[in-house]
C-alpha positions, 0 to 999 in steps of 0.5 A: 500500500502507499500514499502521498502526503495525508495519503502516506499516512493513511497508508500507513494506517491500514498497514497497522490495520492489517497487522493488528486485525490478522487479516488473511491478505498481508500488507507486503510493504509500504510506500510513504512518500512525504507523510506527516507521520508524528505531530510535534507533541507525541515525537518520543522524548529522544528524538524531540531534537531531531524534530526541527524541520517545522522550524526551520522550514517555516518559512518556505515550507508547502503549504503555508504554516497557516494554512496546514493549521487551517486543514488540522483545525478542519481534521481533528486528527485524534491525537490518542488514535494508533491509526492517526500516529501509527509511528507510536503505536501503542502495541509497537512496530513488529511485523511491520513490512518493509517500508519505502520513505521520500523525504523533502529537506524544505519540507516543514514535514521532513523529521516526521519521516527521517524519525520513524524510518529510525523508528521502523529500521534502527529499533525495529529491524524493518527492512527500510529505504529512505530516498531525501530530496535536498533543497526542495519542498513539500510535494515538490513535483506537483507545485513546481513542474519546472524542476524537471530534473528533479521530477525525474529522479522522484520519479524513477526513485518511486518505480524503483522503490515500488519494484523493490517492494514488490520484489521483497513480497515475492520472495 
C-alpha cells in the first residue's frame, strides 16, 4: 500500500490495520512518500531534537504554516488514535513490512519521516529505504513542474522503490 502526503499516512494506517486485525491478505510493504507521520507533541522524548524541520522550514515550507493549521483545525486528527500516529503505536512496530520513505529537506514535514524510518529500521529491524530530496519542498513535483530534473529522479526513485517492494513480497 502507499500514499502521498495525508495519503502516506493513511497508508500507513491500514498497514497497522492489517497487522493488528490478522487479516488473511498481508500488507507486503509500504510506500510513504512525504507523510506527516508524528505531530510535534507525541515525537518520543529522544528524538524531540531531531524534530526541527517545522522550524526551520517555516518559512518556505508547502503549504503555508497557516494554512496546514487551517486543514488540522478542519481534521481533528485524534491525537490518542494508533491509526492517526501509527509511528507510536501503542502495541509497537513488529511485523511491520518493509517500508519505502521520500523525504523533502524544505519540507516543514521532513523529521516526521527521517524519525520513524529510525523508528521502523534502527529499533525495529524493518527492512527500510529512505530516498531525501535536498533543497526542495513539500510535494515538490506537483507545485513546481519546472524542476524537471528533479521530477525525474522522484520519479524513477518511486518505480524503483515500488519494484523493490514488490520484489521483497515475492520472495
Amino acid at each position: 500500500v502507499g500514499g502521498v502526503s495525508a495519503g502516506a499516512t493513511i497508508a500507513n494506517a491500514v498497514v497497522y490495520l492489517n497487522r493488528d486485525l490478522g487479516s488473511p491478505v498481508k500488507v507486503t510493504g509500504q510506500f510513504l512518500s512525504v507523510a506527516p507521520l508524528i505531530p510535534s507533541p507525541l515525537v518520543p522524548e529522544k528524538y524531540k531534537g531531531d524534530y526541527v524541520g517545522h522550524e526551520q522550514n517555516k518559512n518556505v515550507t508547502i503549504p503555508p504554516a497557516e494554512l496546514t493549521r487551517l486543514f488540522l483545525a478542519a481534521y481533528k486528527p485524534d491525537k490518542n488514535s494508533p491509526l492517526s500516529v501509527p509511528a507510536v503505536h501503542p502495541s509497537g512496530h513488529a511485523g511491520i513490512p518493509p517500508t519505502y520513505l521520500q523525504v523533502c529537506g524544505l519540507d516543514g514535514l521532513r523529521d516526521e519521516s527521517l524519525i520513524y524510518e529510525r523508528i521502523l529500521g534502527q529499533e525495529n529491524g524493518t527492512a527500510t529505504r529512505l530516498d531525501l530530496y535536498p533543497g526542495l519542498p513539500h510535494h515538490f513535483w506537483e507545485f513546481f513542474p519546472q524542476l524537471t530534473k528533479h521530477i525525474e529522479k522522484r520519479t524513477n526513485d518511486t518505480v524503483e522503490g515500488i519494484q523493490r517492494l514488490l520484489k521483497s513480497a515475492a520472495v
